[in-house]
RODO-2510 file (C-alpha; in nm, 4 decimals, decimal comma):
residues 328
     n   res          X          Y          Z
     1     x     0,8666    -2,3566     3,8763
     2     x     0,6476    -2,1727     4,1118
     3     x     0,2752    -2,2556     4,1379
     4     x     0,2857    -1,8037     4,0409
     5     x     0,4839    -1,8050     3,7724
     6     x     0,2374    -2,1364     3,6266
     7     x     0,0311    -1,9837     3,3103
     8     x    -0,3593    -1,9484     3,4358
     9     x    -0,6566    -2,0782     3,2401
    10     x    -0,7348    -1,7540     3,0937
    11     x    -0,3410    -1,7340     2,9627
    12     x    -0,3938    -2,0457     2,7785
    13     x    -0,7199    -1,9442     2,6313
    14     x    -0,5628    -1,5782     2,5412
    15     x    -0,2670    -1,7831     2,3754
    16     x    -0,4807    -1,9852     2,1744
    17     x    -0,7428    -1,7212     2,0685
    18     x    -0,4099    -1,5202     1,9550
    19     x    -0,3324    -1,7938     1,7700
    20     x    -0,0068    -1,7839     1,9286
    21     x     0,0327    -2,1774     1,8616
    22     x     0,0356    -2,1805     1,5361
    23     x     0,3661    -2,1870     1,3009
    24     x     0,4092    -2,2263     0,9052
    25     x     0,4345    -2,4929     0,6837
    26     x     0,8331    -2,5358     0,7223
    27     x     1,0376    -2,6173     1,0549
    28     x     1,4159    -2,5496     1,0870
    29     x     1,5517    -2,8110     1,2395
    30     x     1,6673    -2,6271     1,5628
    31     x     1,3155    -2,5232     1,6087
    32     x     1,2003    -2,8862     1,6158
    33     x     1,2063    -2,9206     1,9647
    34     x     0,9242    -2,6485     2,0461
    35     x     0,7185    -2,8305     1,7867
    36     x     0,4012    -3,0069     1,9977
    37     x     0,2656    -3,1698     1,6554
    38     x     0,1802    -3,1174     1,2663
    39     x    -0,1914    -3,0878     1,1809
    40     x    -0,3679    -3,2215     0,8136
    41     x    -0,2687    -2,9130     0,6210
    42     x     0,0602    -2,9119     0,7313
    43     x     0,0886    -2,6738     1,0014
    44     x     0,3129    -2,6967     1,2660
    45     x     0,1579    -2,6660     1,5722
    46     x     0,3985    -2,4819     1,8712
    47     x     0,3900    -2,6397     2,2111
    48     x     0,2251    -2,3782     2,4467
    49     x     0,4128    -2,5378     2,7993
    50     x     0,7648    -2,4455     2,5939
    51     x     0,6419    -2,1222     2,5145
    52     x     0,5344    -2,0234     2,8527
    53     x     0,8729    -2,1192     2,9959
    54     x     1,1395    -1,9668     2,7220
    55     x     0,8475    -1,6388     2,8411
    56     x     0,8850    -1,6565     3,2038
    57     x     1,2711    -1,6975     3,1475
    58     x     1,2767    -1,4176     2,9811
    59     x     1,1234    -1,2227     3,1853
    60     x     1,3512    -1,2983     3,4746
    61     x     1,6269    -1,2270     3,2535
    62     x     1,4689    -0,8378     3,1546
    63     x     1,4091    -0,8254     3,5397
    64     x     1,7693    -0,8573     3,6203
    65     x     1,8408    -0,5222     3,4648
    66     x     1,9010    -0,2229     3,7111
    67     x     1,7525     0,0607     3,5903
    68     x     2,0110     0,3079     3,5306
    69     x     1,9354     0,4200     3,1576
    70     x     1,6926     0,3586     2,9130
    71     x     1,9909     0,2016     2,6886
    72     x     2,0213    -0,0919     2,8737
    73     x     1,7504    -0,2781     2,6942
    74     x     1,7026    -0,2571     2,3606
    75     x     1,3796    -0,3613     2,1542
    76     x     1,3979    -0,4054     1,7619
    77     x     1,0881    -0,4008     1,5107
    78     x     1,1470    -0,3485     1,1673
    79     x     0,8378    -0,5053     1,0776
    80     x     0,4882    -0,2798     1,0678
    81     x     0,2664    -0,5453     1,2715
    82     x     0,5412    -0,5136     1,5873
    83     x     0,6063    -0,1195     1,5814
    84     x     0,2530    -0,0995     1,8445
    85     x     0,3607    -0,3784     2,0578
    86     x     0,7292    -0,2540     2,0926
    87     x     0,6732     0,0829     2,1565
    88     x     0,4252    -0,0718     2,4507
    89     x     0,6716    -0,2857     2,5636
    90     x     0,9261    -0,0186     2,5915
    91     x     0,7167     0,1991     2,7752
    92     x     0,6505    -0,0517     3,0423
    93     x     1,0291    -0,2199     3,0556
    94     x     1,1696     0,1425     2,9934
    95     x     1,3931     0,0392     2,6934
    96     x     1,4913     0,2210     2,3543
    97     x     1,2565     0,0953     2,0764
    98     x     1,3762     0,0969     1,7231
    99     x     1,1160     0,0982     1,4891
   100     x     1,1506     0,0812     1,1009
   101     x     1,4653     0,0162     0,9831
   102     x     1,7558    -0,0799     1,1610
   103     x     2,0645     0,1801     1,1219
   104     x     2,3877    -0,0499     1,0483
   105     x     2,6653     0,0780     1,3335
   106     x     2,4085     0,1580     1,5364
   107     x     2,5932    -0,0831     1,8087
   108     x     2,9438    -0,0726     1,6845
   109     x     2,9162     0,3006     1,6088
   110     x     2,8684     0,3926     1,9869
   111     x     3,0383     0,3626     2,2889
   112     x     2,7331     0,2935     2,5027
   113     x     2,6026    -0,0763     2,4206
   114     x     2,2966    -0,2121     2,5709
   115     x     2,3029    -0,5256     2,8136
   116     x     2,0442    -0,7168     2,5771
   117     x     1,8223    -0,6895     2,2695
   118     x     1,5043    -0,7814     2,2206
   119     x     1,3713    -0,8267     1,8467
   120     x     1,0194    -0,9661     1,7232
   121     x     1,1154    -1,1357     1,4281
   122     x     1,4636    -1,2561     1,3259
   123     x     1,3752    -1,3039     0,9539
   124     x     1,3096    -0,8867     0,9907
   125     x     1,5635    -0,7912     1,2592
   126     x     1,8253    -1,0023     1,0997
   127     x     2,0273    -0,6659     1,0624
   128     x     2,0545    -0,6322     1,4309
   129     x     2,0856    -0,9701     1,5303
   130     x     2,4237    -0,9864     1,3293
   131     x     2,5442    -0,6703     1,4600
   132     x     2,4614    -0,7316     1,7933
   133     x     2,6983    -1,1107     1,7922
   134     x     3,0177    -0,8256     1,7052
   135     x     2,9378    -0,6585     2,0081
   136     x     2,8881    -0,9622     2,2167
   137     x     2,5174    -0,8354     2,3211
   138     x     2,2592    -1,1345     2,4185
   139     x     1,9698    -1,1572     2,2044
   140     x     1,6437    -1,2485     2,3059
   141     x     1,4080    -1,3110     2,0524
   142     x     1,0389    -1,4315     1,9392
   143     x     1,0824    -1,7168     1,6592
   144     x     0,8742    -1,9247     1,4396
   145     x     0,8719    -2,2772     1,3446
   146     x     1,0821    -2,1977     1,0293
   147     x     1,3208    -1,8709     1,2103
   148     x     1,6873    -1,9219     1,1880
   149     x     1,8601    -1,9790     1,5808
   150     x     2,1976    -1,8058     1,4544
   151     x     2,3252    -1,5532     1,7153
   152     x     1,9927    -1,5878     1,9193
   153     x     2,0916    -1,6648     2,3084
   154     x     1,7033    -1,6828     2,3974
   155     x     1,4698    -1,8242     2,1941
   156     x     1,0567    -1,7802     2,2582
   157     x     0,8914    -1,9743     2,0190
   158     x     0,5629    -1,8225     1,9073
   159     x     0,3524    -1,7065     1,5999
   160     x     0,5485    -1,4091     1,4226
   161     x     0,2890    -1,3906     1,1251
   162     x     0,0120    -1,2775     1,2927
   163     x    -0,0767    -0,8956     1,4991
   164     x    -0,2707    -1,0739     1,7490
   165     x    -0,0283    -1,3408     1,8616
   166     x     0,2626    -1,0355     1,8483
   167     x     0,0707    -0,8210     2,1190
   168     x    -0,0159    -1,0957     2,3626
   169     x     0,3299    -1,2210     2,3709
   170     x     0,5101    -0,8685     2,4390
   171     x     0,1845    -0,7735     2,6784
   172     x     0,2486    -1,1285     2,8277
   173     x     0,5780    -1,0502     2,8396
   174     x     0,5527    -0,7224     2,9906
   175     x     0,3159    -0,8086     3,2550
   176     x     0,5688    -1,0986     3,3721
   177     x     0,8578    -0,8496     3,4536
   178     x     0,6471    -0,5685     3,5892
   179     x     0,5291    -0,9019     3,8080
   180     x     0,8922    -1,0217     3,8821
   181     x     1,0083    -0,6400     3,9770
   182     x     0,7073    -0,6414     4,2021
   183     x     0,5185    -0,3373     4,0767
   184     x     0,2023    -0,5153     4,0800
   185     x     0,0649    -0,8381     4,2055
   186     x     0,0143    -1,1728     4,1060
   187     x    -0,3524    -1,2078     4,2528
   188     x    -0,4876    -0,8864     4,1252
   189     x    -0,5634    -0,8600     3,7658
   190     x    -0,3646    -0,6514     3,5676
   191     x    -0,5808    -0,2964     3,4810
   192     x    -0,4132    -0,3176     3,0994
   193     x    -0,5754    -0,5027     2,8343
   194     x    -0,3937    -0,7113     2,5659
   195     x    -0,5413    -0,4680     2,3154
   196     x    -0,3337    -0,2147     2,3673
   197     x    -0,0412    -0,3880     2,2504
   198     x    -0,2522    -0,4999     1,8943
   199     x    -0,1304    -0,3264     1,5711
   200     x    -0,4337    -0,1990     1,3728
   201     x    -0,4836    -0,0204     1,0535
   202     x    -0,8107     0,1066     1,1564
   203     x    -0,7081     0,2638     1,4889
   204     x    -0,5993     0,5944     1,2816
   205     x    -0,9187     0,5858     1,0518
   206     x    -1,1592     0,5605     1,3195
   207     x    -0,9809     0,8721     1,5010
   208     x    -0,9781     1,0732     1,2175
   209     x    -1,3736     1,0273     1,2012
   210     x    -1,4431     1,0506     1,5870
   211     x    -1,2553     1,4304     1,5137
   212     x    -1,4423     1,5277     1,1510
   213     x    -1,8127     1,4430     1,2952
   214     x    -1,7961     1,5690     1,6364
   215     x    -1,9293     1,9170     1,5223
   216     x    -2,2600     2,0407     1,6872
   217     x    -2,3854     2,2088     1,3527
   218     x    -2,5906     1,8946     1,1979
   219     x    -2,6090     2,1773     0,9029
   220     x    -2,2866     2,2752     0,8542
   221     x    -2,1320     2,1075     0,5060
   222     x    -1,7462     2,1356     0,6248
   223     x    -1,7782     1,8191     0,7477
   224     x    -1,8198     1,8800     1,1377
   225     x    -2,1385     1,8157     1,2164
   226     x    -2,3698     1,4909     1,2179
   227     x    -2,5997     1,2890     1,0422
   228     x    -2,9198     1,2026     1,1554
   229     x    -3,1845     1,0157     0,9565
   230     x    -3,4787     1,1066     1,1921
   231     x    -3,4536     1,4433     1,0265
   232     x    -3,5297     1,3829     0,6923
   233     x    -3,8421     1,4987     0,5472
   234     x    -3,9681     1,2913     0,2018
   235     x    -4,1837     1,4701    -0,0465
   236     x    -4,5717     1,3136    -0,0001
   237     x    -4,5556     1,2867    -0,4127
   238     x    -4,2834     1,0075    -0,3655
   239     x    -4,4461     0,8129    -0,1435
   240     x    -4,7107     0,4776    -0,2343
   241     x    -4,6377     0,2600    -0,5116
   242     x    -4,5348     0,3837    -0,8063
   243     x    -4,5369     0,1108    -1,1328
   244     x    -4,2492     0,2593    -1,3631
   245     x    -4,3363    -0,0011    -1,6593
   246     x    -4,6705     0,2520    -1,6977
   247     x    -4,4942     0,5855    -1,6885
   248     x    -4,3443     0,6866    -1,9897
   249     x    -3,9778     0,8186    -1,9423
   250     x    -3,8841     1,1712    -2,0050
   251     x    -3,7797     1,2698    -2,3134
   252     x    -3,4596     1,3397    -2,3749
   253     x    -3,3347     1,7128    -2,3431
   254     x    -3,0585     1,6833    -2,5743
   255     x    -3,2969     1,5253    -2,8486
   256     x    -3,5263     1,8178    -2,7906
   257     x    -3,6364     1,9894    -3,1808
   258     x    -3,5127     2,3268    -3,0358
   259     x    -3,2561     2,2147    -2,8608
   260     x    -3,0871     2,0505    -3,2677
   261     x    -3,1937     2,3651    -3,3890
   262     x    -2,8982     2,5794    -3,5448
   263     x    -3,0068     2,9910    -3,4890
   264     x    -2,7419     3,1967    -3,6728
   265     x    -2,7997     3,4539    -3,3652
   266     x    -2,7644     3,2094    -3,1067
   267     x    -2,4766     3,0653    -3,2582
   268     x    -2,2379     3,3637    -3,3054
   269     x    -2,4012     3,5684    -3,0450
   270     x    -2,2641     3,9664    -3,1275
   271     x    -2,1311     3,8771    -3,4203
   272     x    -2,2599     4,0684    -3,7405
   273     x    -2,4445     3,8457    -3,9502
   274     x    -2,2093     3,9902    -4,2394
   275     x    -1,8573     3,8791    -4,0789
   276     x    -1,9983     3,5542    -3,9729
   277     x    -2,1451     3,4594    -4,3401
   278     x    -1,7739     3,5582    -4,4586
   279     x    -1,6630     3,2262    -4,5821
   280     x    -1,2614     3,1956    -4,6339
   281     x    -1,1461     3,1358    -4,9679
   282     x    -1,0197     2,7561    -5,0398
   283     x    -0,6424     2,7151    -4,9637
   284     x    -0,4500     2,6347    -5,3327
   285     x    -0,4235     2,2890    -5,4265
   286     x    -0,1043     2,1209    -5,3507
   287     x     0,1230     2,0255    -5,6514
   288     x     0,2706     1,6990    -5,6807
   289     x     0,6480     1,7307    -5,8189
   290     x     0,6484     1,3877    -5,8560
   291     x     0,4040     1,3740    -6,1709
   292     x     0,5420     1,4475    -6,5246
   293     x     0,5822     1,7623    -6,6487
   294     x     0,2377     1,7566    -6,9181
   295     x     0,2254     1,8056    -7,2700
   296     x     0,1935     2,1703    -7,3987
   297     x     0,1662     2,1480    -7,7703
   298     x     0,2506     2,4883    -7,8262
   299     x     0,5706     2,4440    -7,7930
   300     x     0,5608     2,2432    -8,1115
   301     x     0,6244     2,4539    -8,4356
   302     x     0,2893     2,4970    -8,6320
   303     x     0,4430     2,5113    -8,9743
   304     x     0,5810     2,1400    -9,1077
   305     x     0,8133     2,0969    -9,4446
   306     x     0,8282     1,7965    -9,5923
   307     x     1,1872     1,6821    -9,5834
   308     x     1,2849     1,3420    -9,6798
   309     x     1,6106     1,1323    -9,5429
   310     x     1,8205     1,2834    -9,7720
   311     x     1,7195     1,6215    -9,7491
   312     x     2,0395     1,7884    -9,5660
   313     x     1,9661     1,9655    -9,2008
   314     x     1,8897     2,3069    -9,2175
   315     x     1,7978     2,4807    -8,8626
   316     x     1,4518     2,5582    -8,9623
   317     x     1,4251     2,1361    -8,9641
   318     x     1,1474     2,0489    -8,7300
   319     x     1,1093     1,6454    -8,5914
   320     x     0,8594     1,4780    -8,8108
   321     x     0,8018     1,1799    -8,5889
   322     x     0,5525     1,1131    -8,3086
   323     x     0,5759     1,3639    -8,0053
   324     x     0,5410     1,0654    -7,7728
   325     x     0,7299     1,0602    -7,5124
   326     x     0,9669     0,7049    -7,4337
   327     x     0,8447     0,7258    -7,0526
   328     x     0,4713     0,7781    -7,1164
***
């Protein structure tokens, strides 16, 4: 390899402040070969000299490509930490850049196929890895100490996990083919900086507030203007010590006497004092038709005749026996 295409001091030390090194807790076992070593908590720790030359091989291979349409490269990132540093690295490599999900028949669909495909992360491109072996396309991707080899042709091993260790390897990555096309120079520094290839949640935040407070009205309440604390003005009265075990607290306002008193005018405002006094009459009581009809005794006969047992039923015969009913 040349003495150019040899990884600098400050590569190494943008590598491993990336945390491009580091891997997960699991290997696959055709990833074992980029693995440098295994540290106490079981991390597997990526061998940076492998990962510089599966880059630089890549690169030559995305420098090989004649520029006759965008379509001939293809970059895939269906994950939310690579959608900054593909669209970056399409811009530079001039590639299509799928972002989100991945269409099936997006390859098999079409009559134009690209000449190679570049995903981030097999575990989250799987979809157009295994598309992309139908169409006999090569695939070069970034893998992981545990990422699965099947249908990959190129293989960079690198920290997937992490937002950091994503943008240095595609601004790495770009910066090597722009090198190998000989747009700019090995021995001048590169005017790009690897932040611009870092996903960020904050970047659209910060933007939003940058527009919202740029007003010129520091009075103005719609939210345009600015804050400054040099402006405020403090009361003298609130100023010196103040002991607030001494000063009685205020009394309540809703405990006030006048405020529990009940004024008849107050309460029903323009209401005569007639129509308001008018009380409703009480609804009827409810009857329960499940209690037993009660005892009227005046449906009894007043007048009783003594009749014995063998005095013969007449129709003016009345019951001599108790009035008691058999279910009281």
């Amino acid at each position: 390899m040349s003495s150019y295409l040899d990884p600098t001091p400050e590569d190494i030390q943008l590598l491993l402040a990336a945390k491009c090194h580091l891997g997960t807790r699991n290997v696959n076992s055709q990833m074992k070969k980029y693995i440098y070593t295994r540290r106490a908590d079981g991390t597997f720790l990526i061998h940076l000299g492998k990962l510089w030359e599966k880059l630089i091989l890549a690169a030559r291979v995305l420098a090989t490509v004649t520029p006759k349409s965008s379509y001939d490269i293809y970059i895939s990132s269906a994950s939310v930490r690579g959608r900054r540093p593909a669209n970056k690295l399409s811009n530079y490599l001039h590639a299509t850049v799928n972002i989100g999900r991945f269409s099936p028949g997006t390859f098999t669909k079409l009559a134009d196929e690209p000449q190679y495909l570049v995903c981030l992360d097999p575990y989250e491109d799987a979809q157009a890895i295994n598309e992309s072996s139908h169409c006999c396309i090569p695939v070069i991707a970034f893998t992981n100490s545990d990422s699965s080899l099947k249908f990959v042709d190129l293989a960079i091993p690198c920290n997937t996990a992490g937002a950091q260790s994503i943008g240095v390897m595609c601004y790495l990555l770009a910066r090597a083919v722009l090198r190998l096309k000989g747009k700019i120079k090995y021995t001048v520094p590169w005017d790009v900086i690897p932040d611009m290839f870092f996903y960020t949640e904050e970047v659209d935040q910060i933007e939003e507030d940058a527009e919202e407070y740029s007003g010129d009205n520091q009075n103005d309440t719609s939210g345009g203007g600015t804050w400054n604390p040099d402006t405020i003005q403090f009361n003298q009265q609130d100023q010196g010590d103040v002991n607030w075990q001494n000063d009685n607290p205020k009394a309540d306002w809703m405990m006030t006497e006048e405020s529990t008193t009940f004024h008849m005018d107050q309460s029903f405002g323009d209401i005569p004092m007639h129509a308001a006094a008018t009380v409703p009459p009480p609804p009827p009581p409810l009857v329960d038709w499940a209690e037993d009809e009660p005892y009227d005794a005046s449906r009894v006969s007043a007048t009783v005749t003594e009749e014995g047992w063998d005095a013969p039923a007449t129709n003016t015969s009345t019951w001599q026996g108790s009035m008691k009913q058999p279910w009281d």
